[in-house]
PAZAPA-4460 file (N, C-alpha, C; in steps of 0.05 Angstrom, whole numbers, plus 32768, in hexadecimal, padded with zeros to 4 digits):
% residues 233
    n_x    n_y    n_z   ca_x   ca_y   ca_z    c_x    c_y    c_z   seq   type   mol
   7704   8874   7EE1   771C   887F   7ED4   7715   8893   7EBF     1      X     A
   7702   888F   7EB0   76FD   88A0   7E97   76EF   88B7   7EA6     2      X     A
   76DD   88B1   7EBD   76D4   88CC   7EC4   76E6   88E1   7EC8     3      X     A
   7701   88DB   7ED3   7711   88E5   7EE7   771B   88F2   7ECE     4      X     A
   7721   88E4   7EC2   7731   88F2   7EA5   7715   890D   7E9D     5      X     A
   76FC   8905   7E9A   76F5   8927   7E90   76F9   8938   7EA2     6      X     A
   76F2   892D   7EC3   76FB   893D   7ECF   7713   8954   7ECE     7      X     A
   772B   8946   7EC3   773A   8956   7EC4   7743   895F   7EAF     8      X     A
   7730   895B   7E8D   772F   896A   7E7A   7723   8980   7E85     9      X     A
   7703   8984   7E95   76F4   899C   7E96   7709   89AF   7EA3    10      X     A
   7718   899A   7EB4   7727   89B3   7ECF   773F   89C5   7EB4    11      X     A
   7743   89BC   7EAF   775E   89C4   7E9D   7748   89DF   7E83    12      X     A
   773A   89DF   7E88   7722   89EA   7E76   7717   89FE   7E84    13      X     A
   7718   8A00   7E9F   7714   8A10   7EB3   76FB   8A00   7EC8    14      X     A
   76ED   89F1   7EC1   76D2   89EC   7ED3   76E3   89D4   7EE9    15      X     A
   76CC   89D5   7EFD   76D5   89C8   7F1C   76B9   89C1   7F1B    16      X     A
   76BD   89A0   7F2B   76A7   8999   7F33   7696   899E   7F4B    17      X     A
   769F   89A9   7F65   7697   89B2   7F70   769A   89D5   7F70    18      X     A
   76A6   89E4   7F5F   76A2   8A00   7F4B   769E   8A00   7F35    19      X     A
   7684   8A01   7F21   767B   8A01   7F0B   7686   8A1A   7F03    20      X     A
   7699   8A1B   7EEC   7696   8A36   7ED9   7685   8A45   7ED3    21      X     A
   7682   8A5F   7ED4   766C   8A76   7EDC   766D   8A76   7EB5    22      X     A
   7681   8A7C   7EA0   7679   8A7C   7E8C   7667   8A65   7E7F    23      X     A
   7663   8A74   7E6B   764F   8A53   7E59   7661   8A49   7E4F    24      X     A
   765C   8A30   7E49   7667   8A1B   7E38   766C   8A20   7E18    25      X     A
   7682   8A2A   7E0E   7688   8A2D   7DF0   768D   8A0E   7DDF    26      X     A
   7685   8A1A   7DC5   7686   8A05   7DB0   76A7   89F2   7DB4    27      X     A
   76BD   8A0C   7DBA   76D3   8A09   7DB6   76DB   89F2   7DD7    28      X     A
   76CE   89FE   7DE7   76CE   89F1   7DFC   76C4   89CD   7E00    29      X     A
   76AB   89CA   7DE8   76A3   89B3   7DEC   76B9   899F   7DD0    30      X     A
   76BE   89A1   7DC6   76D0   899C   7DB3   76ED   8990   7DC1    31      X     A
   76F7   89A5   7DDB   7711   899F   7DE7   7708   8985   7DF0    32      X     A
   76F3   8985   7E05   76E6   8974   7E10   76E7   8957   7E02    33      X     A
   76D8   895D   7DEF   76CF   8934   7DD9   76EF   8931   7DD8    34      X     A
   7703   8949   7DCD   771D   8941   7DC7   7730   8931   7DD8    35      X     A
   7729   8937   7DF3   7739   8936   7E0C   7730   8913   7E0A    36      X     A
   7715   8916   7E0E   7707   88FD   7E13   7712   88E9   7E00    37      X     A
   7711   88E8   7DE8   771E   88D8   7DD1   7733   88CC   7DCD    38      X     A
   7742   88EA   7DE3   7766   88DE   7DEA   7768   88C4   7DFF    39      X     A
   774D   88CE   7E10   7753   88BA   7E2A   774E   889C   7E21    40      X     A
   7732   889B   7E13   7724   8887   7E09   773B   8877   7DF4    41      X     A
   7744   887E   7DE5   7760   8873   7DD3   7778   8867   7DED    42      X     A
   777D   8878   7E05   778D   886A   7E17   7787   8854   7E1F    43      X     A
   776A   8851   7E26   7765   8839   7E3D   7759   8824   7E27    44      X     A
   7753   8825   7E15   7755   881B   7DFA   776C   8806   7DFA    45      X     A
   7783   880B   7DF0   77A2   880A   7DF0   77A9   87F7   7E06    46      X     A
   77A8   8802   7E22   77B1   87F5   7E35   77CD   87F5   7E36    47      X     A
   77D8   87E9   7E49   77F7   87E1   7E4C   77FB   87CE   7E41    48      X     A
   7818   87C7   7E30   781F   87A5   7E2A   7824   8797   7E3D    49      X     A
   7822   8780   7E39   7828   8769   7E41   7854   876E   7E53    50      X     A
   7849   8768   7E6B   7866   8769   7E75   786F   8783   7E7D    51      X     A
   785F   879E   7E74   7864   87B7   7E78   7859   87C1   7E8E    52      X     A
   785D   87D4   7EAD   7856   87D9   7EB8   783D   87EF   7EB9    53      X     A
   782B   87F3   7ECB   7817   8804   7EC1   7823   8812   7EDF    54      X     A
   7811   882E   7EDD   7818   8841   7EF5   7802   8851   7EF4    55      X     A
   77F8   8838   7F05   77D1   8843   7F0F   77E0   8853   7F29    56      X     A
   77C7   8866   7F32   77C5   8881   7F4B   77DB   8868   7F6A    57      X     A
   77CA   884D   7F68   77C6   883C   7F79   77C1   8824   7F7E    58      X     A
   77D2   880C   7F80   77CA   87F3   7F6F   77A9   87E6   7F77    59      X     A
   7796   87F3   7F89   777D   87ED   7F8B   776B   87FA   7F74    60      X     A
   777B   8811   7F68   7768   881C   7F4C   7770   8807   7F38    61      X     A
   7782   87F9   7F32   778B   87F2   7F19   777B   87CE   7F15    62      X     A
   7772   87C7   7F03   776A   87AC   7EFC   7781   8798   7EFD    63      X     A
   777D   878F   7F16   778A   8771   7F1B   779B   877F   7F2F    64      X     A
   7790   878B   7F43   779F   879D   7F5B   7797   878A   7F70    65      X     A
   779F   8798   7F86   7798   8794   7FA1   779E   879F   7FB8    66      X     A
   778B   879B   7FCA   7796   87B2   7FDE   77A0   879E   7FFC    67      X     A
   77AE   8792   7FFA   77BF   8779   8011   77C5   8797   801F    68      X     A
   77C8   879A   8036   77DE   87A4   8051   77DA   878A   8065    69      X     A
   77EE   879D   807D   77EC   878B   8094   77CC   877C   80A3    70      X     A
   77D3   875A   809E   77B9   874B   809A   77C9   8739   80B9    71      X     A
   77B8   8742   80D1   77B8   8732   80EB   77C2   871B   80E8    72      X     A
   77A8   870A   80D6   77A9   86EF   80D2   77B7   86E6   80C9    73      X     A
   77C2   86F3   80AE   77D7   86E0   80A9   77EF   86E6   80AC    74      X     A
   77F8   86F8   80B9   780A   86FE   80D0   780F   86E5   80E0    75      X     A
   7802   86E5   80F3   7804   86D0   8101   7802   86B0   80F5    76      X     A
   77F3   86A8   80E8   77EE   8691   80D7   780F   8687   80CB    77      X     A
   7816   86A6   80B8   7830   86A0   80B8   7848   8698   80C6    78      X     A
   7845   86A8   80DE   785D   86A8   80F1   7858   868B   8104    79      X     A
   783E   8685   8108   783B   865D   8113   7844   864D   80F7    80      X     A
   7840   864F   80DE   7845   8641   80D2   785E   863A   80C9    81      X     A
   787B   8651   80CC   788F   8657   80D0   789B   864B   80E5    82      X     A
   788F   8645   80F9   78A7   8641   810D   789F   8623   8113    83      X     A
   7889   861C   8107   787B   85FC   8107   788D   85E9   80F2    84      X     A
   7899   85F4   80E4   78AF   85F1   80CC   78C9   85FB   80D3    85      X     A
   78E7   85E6   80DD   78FD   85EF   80D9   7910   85F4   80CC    86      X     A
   7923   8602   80C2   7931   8612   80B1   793A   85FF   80AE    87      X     A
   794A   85EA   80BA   795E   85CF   80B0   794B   85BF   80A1    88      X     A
   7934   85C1   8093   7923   85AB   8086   7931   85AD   806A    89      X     A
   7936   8595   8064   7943   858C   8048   792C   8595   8037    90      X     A
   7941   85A6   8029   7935   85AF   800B   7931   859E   7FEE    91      X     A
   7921   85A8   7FDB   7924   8596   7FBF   7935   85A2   7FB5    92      X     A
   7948   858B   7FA8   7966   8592   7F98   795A   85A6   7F8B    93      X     A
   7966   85BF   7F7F   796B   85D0   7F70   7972   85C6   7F50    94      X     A
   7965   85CF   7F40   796D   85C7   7F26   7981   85D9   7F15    95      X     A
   7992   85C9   7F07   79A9   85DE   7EF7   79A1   85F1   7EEE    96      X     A
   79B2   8609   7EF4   79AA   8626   7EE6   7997   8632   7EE8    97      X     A
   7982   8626   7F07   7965   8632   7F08   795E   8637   7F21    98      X     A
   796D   864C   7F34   796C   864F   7F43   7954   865D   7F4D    99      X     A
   794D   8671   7F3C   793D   868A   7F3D   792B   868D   7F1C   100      X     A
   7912   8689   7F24   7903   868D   7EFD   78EE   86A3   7F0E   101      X     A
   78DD   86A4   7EF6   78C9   86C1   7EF8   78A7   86A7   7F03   102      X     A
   789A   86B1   7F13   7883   86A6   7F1D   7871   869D   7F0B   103      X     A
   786F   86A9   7EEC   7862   86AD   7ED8   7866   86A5   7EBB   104      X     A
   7855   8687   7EB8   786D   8694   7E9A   7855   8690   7E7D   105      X     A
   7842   8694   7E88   782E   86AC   7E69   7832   86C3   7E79   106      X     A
   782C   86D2   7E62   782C   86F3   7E60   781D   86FD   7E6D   107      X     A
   7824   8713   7E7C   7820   8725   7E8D   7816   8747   7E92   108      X     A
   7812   8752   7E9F   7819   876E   7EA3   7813   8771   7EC2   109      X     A
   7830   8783   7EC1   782F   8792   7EE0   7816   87A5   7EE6   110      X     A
   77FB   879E   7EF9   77EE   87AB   7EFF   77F9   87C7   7F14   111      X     A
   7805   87C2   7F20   7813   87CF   7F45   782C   87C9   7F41   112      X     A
   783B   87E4   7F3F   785A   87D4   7F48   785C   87D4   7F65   113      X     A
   7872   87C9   7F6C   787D   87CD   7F8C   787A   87EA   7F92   114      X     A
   787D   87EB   7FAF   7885   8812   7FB6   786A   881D   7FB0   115      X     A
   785A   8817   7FA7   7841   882C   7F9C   7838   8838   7FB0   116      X     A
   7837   8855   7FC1   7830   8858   7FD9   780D   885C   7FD3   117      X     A
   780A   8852   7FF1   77EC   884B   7FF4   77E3   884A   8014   118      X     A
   77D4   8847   8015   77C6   8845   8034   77CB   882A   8046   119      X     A
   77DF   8817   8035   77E6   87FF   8046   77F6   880E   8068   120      X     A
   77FA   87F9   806F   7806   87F9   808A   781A   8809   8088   121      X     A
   7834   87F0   8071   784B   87F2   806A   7850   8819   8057   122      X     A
   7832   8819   8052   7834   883A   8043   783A   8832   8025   123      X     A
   783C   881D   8021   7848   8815   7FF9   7840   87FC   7FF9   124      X     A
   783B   87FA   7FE0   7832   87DD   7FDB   7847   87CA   7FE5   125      X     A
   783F   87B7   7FEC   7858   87A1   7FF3   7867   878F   7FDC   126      X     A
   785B   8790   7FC9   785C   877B   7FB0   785A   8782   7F97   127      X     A
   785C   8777   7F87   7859   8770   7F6B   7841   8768   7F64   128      X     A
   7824   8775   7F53   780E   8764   7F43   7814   8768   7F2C   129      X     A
   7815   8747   7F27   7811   873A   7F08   77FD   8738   7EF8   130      X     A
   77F1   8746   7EEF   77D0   8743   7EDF   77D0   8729   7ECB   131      X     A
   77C2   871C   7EDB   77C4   86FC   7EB9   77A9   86EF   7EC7   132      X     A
   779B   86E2   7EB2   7781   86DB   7EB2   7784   86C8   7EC7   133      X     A
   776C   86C7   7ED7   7764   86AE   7EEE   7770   869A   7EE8   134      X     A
   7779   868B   7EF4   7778   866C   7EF0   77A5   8662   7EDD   135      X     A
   77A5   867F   7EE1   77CB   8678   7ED9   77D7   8672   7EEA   136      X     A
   77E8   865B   7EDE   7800   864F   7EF3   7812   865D   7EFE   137      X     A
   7810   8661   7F19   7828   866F   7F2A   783A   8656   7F34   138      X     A
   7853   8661   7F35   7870   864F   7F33   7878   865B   7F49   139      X     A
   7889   864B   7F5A   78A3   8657   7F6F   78BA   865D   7F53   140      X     A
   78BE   8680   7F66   78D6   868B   7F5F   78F3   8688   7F69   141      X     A
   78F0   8679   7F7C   790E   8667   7F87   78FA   8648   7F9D   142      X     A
   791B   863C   7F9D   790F   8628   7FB1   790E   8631   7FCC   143      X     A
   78FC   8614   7FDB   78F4   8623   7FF8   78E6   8611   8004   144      X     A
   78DC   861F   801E   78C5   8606   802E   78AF   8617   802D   145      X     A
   7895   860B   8025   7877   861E   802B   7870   8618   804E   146      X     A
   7879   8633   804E   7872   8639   806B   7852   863D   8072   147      X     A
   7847   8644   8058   7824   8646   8064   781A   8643   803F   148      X     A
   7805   8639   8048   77F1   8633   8030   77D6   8639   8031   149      X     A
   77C7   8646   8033   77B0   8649   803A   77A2   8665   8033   150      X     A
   7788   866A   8040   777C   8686   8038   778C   869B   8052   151      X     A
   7792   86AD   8049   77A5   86BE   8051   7799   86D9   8059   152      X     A
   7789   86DC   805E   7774   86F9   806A   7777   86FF   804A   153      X     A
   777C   8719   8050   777F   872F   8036   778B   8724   8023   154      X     A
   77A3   8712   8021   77AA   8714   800E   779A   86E9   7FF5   155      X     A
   7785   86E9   8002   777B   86D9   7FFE   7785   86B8   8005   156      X     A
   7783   86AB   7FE8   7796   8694   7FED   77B3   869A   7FE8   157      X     A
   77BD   8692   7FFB   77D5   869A   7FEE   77EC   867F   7FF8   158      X     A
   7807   8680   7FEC   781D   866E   7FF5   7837   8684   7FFD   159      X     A
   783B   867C   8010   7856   8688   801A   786B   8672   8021   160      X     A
   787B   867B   8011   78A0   8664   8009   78B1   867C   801B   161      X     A
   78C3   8669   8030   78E3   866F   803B   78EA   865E   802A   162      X     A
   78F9   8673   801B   7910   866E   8008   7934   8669   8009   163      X     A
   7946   865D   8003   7956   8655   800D   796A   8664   8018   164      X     A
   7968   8685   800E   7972   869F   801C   7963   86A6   8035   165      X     A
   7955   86A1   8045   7948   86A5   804F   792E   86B5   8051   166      X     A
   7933   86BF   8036   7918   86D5   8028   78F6   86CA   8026   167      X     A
   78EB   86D9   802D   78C7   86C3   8022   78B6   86D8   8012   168      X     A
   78B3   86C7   7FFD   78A6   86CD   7FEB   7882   86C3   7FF5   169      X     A
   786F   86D9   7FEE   7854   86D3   7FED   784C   86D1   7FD4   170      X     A
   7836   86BB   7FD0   782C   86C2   7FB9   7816   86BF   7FB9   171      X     A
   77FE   86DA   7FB1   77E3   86D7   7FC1   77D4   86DB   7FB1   172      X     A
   77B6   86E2   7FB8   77A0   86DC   7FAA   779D   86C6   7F90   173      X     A
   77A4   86B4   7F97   77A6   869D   7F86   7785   8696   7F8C   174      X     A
   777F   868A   7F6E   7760   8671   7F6E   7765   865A   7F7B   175      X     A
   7781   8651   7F7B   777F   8633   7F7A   779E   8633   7F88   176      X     A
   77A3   8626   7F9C   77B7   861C   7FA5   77C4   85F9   7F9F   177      X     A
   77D9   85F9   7FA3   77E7   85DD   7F93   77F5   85D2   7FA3   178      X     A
   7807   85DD   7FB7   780F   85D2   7FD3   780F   85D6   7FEF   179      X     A
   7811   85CD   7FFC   7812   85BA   8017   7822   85CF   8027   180      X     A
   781C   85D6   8041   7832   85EA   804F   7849   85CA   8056   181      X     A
   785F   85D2   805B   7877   85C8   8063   7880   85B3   804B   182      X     A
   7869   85BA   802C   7879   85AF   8018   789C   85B4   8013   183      X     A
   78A7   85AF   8004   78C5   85B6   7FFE   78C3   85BC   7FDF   184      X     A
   78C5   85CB   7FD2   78C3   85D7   7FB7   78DE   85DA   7FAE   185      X     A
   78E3   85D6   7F97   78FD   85DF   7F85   78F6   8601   7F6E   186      X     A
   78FB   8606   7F62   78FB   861C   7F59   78EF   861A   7F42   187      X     A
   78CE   8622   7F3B   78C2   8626   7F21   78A9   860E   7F27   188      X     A
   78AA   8606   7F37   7895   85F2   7F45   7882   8603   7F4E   189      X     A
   7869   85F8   7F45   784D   8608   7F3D   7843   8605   7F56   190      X     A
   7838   861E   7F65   782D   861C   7F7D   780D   8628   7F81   191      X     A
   7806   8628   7F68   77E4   8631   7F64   77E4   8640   7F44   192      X     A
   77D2   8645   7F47   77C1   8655   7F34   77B0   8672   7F3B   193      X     A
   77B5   868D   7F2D   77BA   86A6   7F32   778D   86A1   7F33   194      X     A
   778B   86B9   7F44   7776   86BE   7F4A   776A   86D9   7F53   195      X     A
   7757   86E3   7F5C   774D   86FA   7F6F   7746   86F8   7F80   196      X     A
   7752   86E3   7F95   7741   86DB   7FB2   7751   86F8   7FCA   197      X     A
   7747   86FA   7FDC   774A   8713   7FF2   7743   8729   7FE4   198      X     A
   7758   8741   7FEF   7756   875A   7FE8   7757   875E   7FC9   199      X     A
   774A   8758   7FB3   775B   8756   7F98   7744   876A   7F8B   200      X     A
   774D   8771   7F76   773A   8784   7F60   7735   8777   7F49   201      X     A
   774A   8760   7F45   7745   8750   7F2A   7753   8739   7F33   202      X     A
   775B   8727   7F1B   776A   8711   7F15   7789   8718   7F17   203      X     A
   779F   8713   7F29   77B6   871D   7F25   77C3   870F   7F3B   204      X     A
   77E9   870C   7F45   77F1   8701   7F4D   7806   8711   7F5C   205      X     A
   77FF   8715   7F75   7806   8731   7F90   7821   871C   7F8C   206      X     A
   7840   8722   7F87   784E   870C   7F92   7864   8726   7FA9   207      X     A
   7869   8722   7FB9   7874   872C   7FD3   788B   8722   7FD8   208      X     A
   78A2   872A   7FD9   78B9   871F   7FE7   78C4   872C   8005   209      X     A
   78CB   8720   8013   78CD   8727   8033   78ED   8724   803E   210      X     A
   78F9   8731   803F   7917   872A   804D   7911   871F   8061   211      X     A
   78FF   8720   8077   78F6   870C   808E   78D9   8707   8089   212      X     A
   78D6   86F9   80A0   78B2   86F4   809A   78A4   8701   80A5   213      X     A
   78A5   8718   80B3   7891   8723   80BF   788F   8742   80A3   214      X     A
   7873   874A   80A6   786D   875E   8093   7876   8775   80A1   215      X     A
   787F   878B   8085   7891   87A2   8088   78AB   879D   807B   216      X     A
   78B8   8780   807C   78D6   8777   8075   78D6   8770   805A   217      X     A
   78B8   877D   8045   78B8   8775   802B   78D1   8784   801F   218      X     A
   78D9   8777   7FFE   78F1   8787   7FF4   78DB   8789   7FD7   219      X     A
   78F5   8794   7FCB   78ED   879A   7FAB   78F2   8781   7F9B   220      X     A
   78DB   876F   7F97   78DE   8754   7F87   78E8   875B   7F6B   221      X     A
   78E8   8775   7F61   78F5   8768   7F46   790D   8771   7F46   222      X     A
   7916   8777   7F55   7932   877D   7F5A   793E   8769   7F67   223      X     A
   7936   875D   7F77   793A   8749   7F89   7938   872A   7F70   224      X     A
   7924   8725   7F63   792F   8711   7F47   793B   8719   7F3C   225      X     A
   7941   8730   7F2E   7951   873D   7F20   796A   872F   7F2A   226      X     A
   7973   8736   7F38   7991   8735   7F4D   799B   871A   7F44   227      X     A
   797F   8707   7F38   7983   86EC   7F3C   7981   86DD   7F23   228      X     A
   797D   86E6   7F12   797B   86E8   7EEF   795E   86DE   7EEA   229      X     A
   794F   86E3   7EFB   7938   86EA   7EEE   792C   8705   7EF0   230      X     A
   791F   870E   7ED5   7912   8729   7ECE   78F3   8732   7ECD   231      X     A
   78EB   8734   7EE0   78CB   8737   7EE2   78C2   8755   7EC6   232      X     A
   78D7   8762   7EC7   78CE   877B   7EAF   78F0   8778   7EA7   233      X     A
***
């Protein structure tokens, strides 16, 4: 990251890395330079707050990224473990006023938002990464049945909930898993602990929402809790 930044102090200065500037290097020139540098070094310094989104090139550049696309395995893994589970299976009662909470509840930052275009299948990120140290409790964001529990290709360990809209939420690269496929979950019921298992760059929490279950049918999760009175930003 810091390289890239003198990089494009020198360019703005006139020099190219693969075209060196034919003049010499002035006093005034090396001065812009440390300056440029000092600005960048104070940024990544700083960082983003807690809860605030960052807007890395690509969520595989950014700390606590990942690069999940279309994963064979758990494609399929999913879609047996789906249909091995039927939609009439009695759910856990719903608790007053808690239909819908946030996956997370220490503090955060958005590594990747949704939409980030990239070299996935889908062409954009599918999801939401949560940057929060290893080993944090991830919660179901509605109730549901865990249709699959297990290591998930790319997107590591992960749990995937049909939810009572028929929506499925993933929630991946987890350390540590907490339930059972064809469990029955109520809403805020802890289904692991956040991790960097599969495709991951750091510690963070890919969470994915799906209008159906096959990949491609992801939506915009924070719009999609939003809708529901919970606020991821």
């Amino acid at each position: 990251m810091r390289g890239r930044a003198l990089a494009a102090v020198l360019a703005s200065m006139g020099y190219d890395i693969d075209s060196p500037r034919e003049a010499g290097t002035t006093r005034r020139d090396v001065l812009s330079a440390a300056a440029g540098l000092m600005a960048v070094g104070a940024l990544t310094a700083a960082g983003p707050a807690a809860h605030a989104a960052a807007e890395p090139d690509s969520a595989a550049e950014s700390d606590g990224g990942c690069g999940v696309g279309y994963d064979a395995e758990f494609e399929e893994a999913l879609a047996e473990g789906d249909e091995a589970i039927p939609e009439s299976r009695a759910l856990a009662p719903e608790k007053p006023r808690r239909r819908f909470t946030l996956p997370l509840r220490k503090r955060y930052r958005v590594s990747a938002r949704y939409g980030v275009r990239g070299d996935w299948a889908a062409g954009h990120h599918t999801g939401i990464d949560l940057a929060v140290p290893k080993g944090t409790a991830v919660h179901a964001v509605g109730a549901g049945t865990v249709v699959l529990a297990r290591w998930s290709g790319a997107y590591g360990k992960a749990v995937t909930v049909r939810m009572r809209d028929g929506h499925y939420a993933v929630y991946a690269h987890l350390s540590r898993i907490s339930v059972r496929r064809g469990a029955r979950i109520g809403t805020g019921d802890r289904l692991g602990r956040s991790g960097a298992t599969g495709r991951a760059t750091g510690p963070h929490l890919h969470l994915e929402i799906r209008s159906r279950r096959g990949y491609g049918s992801d939506i915009n999760p924070v719009r999609y809790l939003a809708k529901r009175g919970a606020r991821l930003l």
